[in-house]
BALOBA-1460 file (C-alpha; in Angstrom, 3 decimals):
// residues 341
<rec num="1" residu="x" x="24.453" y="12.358" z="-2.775"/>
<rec num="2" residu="x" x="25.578" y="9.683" z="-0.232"/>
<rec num="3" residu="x" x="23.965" y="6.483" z="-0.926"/>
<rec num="4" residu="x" x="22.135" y="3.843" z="1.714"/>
<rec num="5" residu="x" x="22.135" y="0.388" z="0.929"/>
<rec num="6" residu="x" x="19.019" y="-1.662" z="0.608"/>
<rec num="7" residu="x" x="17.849" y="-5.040" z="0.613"/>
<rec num="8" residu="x" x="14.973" y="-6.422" z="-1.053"/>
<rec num="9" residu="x" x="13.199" y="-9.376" z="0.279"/>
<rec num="10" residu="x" x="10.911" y="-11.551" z="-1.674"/>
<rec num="11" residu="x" x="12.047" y="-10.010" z="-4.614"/>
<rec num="12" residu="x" x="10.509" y="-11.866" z="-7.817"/>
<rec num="13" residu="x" x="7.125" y="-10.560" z="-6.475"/>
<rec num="14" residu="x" x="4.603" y="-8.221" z="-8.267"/>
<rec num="15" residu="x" x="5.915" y="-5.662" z="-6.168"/>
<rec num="16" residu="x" x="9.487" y="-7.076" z="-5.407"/>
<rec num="17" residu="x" x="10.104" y="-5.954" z="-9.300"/>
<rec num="18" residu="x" x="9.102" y="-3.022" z="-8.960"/>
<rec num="19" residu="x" x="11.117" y="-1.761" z="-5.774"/>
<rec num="20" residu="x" x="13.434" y="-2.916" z="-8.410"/>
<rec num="21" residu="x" x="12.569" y="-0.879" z="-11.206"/>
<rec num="22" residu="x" x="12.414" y="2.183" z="-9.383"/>
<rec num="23" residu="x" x="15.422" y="1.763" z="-6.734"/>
<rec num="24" residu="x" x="17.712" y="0.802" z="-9.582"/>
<rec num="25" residu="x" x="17.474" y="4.585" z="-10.784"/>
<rec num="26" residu="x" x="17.396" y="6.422" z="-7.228"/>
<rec num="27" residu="x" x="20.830" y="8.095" z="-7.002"/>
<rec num="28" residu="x" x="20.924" y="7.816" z="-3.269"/>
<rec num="29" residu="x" x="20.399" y="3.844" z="-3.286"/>
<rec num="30" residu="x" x="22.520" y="1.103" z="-3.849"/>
<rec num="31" residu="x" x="20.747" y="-2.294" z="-3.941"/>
<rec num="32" residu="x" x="23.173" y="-4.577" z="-1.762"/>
<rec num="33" residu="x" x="20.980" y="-7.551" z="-2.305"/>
<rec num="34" residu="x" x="17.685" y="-9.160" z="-3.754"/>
<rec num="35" residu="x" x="16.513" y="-12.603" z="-2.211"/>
<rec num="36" residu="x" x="14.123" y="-15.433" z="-2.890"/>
<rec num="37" residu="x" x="13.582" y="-18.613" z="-1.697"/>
<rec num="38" residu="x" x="12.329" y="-20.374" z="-4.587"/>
<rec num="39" residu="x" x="14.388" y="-19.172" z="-6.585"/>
<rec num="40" residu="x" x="17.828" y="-18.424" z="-4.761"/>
<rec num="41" residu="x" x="21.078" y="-18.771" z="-6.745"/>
<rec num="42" residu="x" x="19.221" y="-17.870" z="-10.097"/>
<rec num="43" residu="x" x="19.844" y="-14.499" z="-11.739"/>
<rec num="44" residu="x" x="17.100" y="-11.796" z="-11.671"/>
<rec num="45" residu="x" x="16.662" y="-11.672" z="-15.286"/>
<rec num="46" residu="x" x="16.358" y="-15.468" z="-16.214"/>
<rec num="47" residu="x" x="12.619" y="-14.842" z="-14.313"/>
<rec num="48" residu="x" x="11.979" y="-10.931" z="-15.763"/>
<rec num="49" residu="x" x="13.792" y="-10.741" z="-18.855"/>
<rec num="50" residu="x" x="12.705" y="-7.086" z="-18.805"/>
<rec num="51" residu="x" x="15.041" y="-6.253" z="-16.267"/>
<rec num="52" residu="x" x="18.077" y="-7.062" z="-18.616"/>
<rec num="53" residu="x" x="20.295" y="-3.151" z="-18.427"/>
<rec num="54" residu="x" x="18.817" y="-2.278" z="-15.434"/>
<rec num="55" residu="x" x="19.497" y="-4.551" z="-13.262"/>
<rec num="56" residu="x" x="20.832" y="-8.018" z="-12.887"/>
<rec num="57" residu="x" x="22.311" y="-9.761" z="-10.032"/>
<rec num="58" residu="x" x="21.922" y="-13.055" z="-8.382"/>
<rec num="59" residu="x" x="18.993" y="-13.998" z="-6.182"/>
<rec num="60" residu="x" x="19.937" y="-15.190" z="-2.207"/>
<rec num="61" residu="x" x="18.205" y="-17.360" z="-0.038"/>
<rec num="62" residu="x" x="15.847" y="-15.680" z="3.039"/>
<rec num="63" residu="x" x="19.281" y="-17.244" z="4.979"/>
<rec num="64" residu="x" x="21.308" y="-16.101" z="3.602"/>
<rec num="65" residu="x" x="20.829" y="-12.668" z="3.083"/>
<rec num="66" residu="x" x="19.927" y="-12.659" z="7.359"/>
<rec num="67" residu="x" x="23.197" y="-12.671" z="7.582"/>
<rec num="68" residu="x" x="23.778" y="-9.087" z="5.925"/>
<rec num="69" residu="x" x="23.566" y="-5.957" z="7.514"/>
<rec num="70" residu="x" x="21.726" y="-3.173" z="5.163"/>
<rec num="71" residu="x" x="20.810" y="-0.063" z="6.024"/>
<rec num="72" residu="x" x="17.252" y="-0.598" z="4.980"/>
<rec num="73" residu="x" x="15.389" y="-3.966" z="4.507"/>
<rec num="74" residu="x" x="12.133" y="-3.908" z="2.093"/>
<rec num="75" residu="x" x="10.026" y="-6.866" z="2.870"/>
<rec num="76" residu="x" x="7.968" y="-8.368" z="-0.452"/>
<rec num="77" residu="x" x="6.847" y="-11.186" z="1.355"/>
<rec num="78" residu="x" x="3.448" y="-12.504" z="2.439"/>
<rec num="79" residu="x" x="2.038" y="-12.065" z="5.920"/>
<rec num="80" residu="x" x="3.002" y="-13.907" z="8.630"/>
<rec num="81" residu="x" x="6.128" y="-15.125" z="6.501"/>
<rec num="82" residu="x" x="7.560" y="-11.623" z="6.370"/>
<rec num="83" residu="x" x="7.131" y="-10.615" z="10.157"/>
<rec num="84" residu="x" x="9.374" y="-14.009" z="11.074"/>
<rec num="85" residu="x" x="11.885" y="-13.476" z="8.650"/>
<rec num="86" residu="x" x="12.291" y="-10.288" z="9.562"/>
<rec num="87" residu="x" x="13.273" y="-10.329" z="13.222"/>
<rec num="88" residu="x" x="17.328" y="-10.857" z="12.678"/>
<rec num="89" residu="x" x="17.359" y="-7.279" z="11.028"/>
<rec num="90" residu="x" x="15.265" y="-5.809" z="13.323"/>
<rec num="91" residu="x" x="17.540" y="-7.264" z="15.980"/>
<rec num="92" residu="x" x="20.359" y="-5.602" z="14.710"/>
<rec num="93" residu="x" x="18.867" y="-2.600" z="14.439"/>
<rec num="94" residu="x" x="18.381" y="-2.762" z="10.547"/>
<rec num="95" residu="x" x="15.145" y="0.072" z="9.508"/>
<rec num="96" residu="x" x="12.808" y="-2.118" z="7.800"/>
<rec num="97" residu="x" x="9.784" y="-1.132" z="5.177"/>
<rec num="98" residu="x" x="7.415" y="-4.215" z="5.495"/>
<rec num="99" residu="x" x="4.750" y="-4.418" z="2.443"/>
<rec num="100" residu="x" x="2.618" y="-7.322" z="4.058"/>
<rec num="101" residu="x" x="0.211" y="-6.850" z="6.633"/>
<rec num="102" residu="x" x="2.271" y="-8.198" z="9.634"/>
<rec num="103" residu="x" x="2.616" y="-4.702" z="11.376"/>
<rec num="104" residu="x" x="-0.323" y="-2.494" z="10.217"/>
<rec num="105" residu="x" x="-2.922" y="-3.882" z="12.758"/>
<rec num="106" residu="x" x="-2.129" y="-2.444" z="16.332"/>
<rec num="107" residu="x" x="-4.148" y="-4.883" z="18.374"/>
<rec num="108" residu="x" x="-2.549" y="-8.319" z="18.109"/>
<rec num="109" residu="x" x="-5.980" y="-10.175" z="18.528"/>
<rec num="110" residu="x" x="-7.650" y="-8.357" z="15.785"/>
<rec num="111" residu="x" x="-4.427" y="-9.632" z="14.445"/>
<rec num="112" residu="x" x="-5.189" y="-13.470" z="14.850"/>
<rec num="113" residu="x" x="-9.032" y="-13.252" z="14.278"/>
<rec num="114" residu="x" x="-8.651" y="-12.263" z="11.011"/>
<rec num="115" residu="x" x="-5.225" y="-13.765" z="9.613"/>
<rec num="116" residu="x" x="-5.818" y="-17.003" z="11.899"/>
<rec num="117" residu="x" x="-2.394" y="-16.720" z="13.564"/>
<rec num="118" residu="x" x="-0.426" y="-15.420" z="16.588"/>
<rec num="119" residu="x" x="1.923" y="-13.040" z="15.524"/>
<rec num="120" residu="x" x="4.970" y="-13.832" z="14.820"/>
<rec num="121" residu="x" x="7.145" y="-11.031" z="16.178"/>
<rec num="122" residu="x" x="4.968" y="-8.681" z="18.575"/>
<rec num="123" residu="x" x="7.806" y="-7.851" z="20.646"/>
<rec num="124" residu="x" x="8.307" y="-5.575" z="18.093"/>
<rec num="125" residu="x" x="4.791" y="-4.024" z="17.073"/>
<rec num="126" residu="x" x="5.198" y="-0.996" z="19.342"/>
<rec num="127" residu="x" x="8.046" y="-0.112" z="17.054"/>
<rec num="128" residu="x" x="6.026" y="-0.255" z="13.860"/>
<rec num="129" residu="x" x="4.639" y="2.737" z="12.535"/>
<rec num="130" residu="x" x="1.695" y="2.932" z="9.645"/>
<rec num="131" residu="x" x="3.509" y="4.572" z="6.552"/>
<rec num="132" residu="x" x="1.084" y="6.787" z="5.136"/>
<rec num="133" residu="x" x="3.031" y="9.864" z="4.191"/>
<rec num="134" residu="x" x="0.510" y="12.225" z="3.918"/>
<rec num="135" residu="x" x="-0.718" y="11.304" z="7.854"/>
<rec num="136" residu="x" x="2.312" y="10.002" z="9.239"/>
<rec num="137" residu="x" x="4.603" y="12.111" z="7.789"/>
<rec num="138" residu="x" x="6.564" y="13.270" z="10.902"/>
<rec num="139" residu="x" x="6.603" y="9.831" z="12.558"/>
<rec num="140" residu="x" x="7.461" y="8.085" z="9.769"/>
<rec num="141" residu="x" x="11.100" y="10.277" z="9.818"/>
<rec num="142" residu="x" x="12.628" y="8.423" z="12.911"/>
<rec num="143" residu="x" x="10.334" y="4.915" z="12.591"/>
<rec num="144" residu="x" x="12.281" y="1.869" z="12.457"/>
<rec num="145" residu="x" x="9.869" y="-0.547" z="11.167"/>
<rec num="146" residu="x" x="7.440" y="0.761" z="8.568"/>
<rec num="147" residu="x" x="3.877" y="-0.825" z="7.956"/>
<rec num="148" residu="x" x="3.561" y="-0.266" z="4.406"/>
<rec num="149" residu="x" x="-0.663" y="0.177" z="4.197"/>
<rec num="150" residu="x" x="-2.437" y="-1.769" z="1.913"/>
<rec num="151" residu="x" x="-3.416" y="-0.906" z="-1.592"/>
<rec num="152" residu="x" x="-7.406" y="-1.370" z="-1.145"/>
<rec num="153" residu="x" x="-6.401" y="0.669" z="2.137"/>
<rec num="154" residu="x" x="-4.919" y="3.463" z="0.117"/>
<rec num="155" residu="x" x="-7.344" y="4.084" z="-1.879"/>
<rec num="156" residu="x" x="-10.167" y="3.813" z="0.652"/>
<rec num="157" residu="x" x="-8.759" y="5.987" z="3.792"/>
<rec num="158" residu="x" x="-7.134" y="8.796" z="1.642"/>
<rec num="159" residu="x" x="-9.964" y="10.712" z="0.268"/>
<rec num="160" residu="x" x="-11.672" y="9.748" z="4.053"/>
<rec num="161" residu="x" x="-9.256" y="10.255" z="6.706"/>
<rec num="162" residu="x" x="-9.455" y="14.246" z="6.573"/>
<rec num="163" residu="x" x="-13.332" y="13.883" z="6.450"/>
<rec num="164" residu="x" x="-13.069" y="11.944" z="9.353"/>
<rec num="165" residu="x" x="-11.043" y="14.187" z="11.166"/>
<rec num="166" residu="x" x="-12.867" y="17.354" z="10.209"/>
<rec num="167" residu="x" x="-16.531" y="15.912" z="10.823"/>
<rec num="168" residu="x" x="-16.848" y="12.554" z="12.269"/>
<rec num="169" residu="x" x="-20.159" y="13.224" z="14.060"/>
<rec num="170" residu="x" x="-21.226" y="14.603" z="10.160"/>
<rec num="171" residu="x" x="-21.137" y="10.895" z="8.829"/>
<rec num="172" residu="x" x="-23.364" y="7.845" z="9.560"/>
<rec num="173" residu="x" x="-22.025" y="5.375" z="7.008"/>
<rec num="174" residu="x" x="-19.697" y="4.167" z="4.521"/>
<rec num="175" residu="x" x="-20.058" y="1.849" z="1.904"/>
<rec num="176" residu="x" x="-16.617" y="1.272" z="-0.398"/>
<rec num="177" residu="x" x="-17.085" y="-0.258" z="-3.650"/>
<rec num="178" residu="x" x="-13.270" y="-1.157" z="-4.880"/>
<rec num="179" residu="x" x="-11.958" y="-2.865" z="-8.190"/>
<rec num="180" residu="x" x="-8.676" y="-3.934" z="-8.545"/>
<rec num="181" residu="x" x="-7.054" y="-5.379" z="-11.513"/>
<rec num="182" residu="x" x="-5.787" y="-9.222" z="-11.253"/>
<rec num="183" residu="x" x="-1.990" y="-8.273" z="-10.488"/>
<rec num="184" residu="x" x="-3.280" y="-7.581" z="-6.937"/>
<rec num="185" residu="x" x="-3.702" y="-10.587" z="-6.305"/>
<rec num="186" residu="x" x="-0.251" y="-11.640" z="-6.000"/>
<rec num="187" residu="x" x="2.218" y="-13.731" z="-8.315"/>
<rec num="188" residu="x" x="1.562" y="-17.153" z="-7.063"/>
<rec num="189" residu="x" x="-1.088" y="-19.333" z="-8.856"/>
<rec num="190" residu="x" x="-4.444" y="-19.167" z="-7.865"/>
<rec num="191" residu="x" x="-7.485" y="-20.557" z="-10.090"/>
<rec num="192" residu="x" x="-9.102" y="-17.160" z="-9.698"/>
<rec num="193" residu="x" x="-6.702" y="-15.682" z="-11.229"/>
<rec num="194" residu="x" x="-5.481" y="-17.848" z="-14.223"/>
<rec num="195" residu="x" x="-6.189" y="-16.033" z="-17.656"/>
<rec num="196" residu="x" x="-8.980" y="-18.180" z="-18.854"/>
<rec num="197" residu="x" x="-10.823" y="-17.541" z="-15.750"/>
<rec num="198" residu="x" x="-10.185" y="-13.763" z="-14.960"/>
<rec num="199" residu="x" x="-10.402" y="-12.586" z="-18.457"/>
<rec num="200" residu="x" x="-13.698" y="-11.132" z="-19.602"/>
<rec num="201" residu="x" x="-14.931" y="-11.674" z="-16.653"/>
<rec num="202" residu="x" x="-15.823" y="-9.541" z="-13.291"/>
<rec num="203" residu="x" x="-16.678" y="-10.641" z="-10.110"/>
<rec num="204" residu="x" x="-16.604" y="-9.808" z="-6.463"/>
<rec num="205" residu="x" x="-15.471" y="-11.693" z="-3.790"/>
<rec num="206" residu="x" x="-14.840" y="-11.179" z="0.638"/>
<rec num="207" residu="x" x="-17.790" y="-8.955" z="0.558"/>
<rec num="208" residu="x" x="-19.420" y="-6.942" z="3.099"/>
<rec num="209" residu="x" x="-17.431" y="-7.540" z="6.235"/>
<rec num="210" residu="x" x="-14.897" y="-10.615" z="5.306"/>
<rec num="211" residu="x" x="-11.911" y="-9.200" z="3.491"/>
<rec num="212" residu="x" x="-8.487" y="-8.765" z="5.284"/>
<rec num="213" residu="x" x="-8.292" y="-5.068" z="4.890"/>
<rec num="214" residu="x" x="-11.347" y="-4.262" z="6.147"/>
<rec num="215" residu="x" x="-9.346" y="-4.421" z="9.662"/>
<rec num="216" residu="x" x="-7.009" y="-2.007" z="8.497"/>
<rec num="217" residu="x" x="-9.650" y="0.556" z="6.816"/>
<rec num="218" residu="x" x="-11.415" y="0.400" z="10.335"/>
<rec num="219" residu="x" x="-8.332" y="1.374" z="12.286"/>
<rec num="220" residu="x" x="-6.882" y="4.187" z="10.629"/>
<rec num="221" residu="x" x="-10.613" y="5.522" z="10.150"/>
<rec num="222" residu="x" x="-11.601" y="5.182" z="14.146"/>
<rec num="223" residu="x" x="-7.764" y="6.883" z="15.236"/>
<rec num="224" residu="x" x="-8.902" y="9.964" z="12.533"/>
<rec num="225" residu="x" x="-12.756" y="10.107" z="14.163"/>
<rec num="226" residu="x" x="-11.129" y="9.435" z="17.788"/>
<rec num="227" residu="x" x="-14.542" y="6.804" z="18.106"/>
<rec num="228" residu="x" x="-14.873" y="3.129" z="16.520"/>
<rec num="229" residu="x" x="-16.083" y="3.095" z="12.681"/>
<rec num="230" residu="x" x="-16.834" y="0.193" z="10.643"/>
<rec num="231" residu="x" x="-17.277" y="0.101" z="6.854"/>
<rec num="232" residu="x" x="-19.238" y="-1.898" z="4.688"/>
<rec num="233" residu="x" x="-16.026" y="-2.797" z="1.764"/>
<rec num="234" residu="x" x="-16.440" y="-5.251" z="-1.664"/>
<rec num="235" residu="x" x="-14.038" y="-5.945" z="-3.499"/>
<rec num="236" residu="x" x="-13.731" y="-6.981" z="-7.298"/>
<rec num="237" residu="x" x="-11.350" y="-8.416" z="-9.419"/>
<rec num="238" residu="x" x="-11.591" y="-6.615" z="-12.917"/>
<rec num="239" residu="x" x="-9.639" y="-8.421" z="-15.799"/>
<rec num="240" residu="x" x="-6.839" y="-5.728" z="-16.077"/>
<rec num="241" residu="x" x="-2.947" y="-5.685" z="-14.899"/>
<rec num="242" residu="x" x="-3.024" y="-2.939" z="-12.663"/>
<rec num="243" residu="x" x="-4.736" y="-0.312" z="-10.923"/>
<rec num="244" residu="x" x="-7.500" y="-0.080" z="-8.707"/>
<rec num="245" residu="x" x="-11.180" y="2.537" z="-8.458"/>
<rec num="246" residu="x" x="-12.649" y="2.797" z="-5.227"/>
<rec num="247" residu="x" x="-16.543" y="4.863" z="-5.527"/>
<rec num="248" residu="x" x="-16.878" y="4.939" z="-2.067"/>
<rec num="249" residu="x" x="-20.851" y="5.899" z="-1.058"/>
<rec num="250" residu="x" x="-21.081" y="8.559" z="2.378"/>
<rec num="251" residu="x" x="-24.310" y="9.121" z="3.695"/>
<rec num="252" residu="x" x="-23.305" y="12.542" z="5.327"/>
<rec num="253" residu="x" x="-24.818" y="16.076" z="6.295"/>
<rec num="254" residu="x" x="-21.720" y="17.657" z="4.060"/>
<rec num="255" residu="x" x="-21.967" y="17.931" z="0.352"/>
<rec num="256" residu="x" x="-20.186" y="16.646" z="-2.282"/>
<rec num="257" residu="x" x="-18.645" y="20.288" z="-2.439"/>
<rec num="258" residu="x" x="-17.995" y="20.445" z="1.170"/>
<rec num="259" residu="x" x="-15.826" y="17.241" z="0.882"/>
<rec num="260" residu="x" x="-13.750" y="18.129" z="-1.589"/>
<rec num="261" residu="x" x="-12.934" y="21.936" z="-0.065"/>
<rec num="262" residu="x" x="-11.957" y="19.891" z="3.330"/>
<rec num="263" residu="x" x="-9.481" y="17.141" z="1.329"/>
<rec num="264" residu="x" x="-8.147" y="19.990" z="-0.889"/>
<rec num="265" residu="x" x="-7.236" y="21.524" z="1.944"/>
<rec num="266" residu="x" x="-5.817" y="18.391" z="3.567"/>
<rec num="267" residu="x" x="-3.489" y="17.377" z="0.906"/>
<rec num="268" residu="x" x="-2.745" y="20.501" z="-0.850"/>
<rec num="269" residu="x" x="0.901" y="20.311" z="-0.330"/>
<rec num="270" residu="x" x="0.948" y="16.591" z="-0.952"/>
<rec num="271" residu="x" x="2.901" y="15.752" z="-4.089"/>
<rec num="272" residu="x" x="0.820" y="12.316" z="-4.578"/>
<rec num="273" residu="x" x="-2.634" y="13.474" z="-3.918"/>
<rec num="274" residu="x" x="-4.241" y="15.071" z="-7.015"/>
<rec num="275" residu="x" x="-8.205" y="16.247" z="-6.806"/>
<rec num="276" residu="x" x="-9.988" y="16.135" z="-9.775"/>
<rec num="277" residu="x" x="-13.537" y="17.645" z="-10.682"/>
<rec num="278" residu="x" x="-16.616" y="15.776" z="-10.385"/>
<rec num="279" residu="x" x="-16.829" y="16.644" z="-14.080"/>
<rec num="280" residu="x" x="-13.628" y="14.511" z="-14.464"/>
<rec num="281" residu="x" x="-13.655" y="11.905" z="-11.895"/>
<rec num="282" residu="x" x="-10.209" y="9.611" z="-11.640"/>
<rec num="283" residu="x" x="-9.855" y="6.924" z="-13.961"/>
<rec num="284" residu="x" x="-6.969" y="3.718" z="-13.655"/>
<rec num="285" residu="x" x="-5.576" y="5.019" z="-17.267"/>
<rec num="286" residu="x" x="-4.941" y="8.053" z="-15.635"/>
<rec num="287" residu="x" x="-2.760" y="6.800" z="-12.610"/>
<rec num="288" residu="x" x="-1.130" y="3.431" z="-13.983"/>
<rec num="289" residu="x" x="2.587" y="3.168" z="-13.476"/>
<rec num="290" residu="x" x="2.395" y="6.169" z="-11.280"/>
<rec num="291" residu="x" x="2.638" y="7.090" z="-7.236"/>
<rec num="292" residu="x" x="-0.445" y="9.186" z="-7.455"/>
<rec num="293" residu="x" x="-3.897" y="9.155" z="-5.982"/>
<rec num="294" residu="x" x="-6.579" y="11.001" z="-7.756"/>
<rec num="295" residu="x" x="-9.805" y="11.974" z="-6.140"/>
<rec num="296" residu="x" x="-13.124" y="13.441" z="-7.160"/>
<rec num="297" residu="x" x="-16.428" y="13.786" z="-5.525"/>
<rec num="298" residu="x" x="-19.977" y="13.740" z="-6.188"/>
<rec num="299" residu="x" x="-23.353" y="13.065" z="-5.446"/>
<rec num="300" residu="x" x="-24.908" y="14.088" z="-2.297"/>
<rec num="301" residu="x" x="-28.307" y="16.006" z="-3.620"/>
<rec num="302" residu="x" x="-31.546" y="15.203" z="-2.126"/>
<rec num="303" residu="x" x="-30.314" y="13.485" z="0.768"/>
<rec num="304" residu="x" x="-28.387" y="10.784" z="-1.526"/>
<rec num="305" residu="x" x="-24.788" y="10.158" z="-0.299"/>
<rec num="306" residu="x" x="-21.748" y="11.684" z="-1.259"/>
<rec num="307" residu="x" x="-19.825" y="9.582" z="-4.034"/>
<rec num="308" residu="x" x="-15.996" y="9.704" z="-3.408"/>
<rec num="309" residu="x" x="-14.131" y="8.678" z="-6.287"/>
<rec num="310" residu="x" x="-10.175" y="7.114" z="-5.956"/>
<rec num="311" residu="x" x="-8.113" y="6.135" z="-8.227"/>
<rec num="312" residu="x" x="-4.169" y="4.512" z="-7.994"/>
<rec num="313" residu="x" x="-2.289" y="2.173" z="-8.914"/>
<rec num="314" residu="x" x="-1.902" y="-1.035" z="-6.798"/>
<rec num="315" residu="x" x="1.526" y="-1.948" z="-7.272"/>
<rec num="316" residu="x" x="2.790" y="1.686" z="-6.868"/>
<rec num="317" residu="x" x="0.923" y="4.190" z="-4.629"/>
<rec num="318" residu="x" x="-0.817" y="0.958" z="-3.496"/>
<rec num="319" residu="x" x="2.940" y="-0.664" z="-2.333"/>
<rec num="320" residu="x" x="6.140" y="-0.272" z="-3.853"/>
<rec num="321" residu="x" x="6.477" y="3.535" z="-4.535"/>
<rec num="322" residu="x" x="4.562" y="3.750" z="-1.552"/>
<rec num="323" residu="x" x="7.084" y="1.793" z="0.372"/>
<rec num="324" residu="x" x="9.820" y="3.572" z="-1.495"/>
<rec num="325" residu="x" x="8.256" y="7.435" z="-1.021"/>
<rec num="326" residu="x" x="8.578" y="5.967" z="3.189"/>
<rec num="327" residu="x" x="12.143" y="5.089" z="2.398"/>
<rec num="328" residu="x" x="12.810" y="8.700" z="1.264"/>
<rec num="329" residu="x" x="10.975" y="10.274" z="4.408"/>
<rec num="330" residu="x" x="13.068" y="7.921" z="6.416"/>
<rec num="331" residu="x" x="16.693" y="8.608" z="5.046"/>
<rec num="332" residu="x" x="16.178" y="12.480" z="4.217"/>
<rec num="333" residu="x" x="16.003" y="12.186" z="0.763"/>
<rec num="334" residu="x" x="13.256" y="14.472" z="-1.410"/>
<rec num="335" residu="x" x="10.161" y="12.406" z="-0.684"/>
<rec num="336" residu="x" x="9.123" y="12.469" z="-4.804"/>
<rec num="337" residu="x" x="13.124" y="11.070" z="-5.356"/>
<rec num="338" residu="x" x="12.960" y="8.229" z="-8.175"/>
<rec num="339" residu="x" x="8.928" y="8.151" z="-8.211"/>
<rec num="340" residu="x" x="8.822" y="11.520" z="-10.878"/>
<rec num="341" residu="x" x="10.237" y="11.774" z="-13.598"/>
């Protein structure tokens, strides 16, 4: 198999370690560098000891490793740090998987309303493509920038987008009730998220209309529907690692059995996608350390919504083996290459 080289951005992240994990056993990849500005020049496995036999080079600084030419870049970073950085690849014509948020909104000013910025590189945002696989399949093929979605995202437009597309005019709202576990919050210290405060404990937070993937949720959902929809989305943080469950409330004319015959059909060549029974709805045990998506529904009698049910796991499905199943579509490789085992 004829390899690609990759470099990996922002790489002592959450999900910089795992593109690690999972690119250091794809046969067709050869990592040609990792980077990190704070902490450049250090080896990998001084910060994730874990890592020791697998792999175990040297961290680079953001400047350095501009001046290398990869065939793919993966970009760990945060927003608006990760769209500037990236802009010396892209000029060379370097393919680029970016896991912030930088190129998943299309319109720039819903762009700075909600992350408070200009962008920093929209000369190329007409380049970026959303990389959902199982809707952007074909597009994603000959993309050269990637918008990997976000993990609330993923769970929230994948059991929706083909109800949107079968029966928009069928559906008056949508309320999305999400958990994720505290690793989604990113690696860098936040009070929230320190042990004494996120342990036994449960709380919601960017409610209603104020979180930064509601944005994104909107999009994709109005370009399935071909009209503008808006969601009602609240988060939680629930004191686990990983994973996230979306119930996800749809005051619709279909039933519950109705939406699950249309997203069978949707996704049933989809290696990532598994439907469950309402009599087994998707749990985070079931999906941890995995690239899969489960998805059950429910509800719907006596004029009560329909209860959608997701499961995945944020750091996979929800970014890295997200980012890497893109990488696959984008190189020719089998799309499930180094995410089954």
């Amino acid at each position: 198999m004829k390899k690609i080289s990759v470099g990996i951005l922002g790489a002592t992240s959450y999900t910089g370690v795992e593109l690690i994990r999972m690119l250091a056993w794809h046969p067709g990849v050869d990592i040609s560098f990792i980077s990190s500005q704070s902490h450049a020049s250090e080896r990998l496995t001084k910060i994730f000891p874990a890592l020791k036999g697998i792999f175990d080079d040297t961290l680079i600084s953001p400047q350095e490793a501009q001046q290398r030419e990869p065939e793919c870049i993966f970009s760990c970073l945060p927003h608006a740090v990760s769209a500037g950085l990236l802009v010396p690849f892209l000029n060379k014509g370097i393919r680029v998987i970016d896991l912030s948020a930088d190129f998943r909104i299309k319109d720039l000013n819903v762009y700075k309303n909600w992350y408070k910025i200009d962008h920093p590189a929209p000369e190329f945002m007409k380049k970026a493509m959303y990389g959902l696989p199982e809707k952007y399949r074909n597009e994603i093929k000959d993309a050269s920038i990637i918008a990997n979605p976000g993990c609330y995202v993923t769970s929230v437009i994948l059991p929706l987008l083909p109800l949107f597309s079968e029966g928009a005019e069928k559906i008056e709202w949508i309320i999305a009730d999400s958990k994720s576990g505290v690793s989604g919050a990113g690696r860098a210290l936040k009070l929230t998220t320190h042990f004494v405060e996120a342990n036994e404990n449960f709380s919601a937070y960017s409610i209603g209309h104020s979180h930064r993937h509601t944005p994104e949720i909107e999009q994709e959902l109005s370009f399935a529907a071909n009209k503008s929809v808006e969601i009602t989305f609240s988060p939680h943080l629930v004191p686990i690692n990983r994973g996230i469950l979306s119930t996800i409330y749809i005051k619709t004319s279909m039933s519950a059995a109705q939406c699950s015959e249309i997203v069978q059909t949707a996704y049933k060549d989809e290696p990532f996608v598994r439907l469950r029974d309402s009599s087994d709805l998707p749990k985070v045990s079931g999906i941890a350390h995995t690239n899969y998506c489960d998805i059950a529904f429910s509800g719907g009698e006596n004029g009560q919504p329909v209860i959608a049910v997701s499961a995945l796991d944020n750091l996979i499905k929800g970014a890295s083996g997200q980012a890497l199943q893109n990488m696959n579509i984008m190189f020719g490789f089998a799309e499930t290459e180094g995410l089954l085992r």
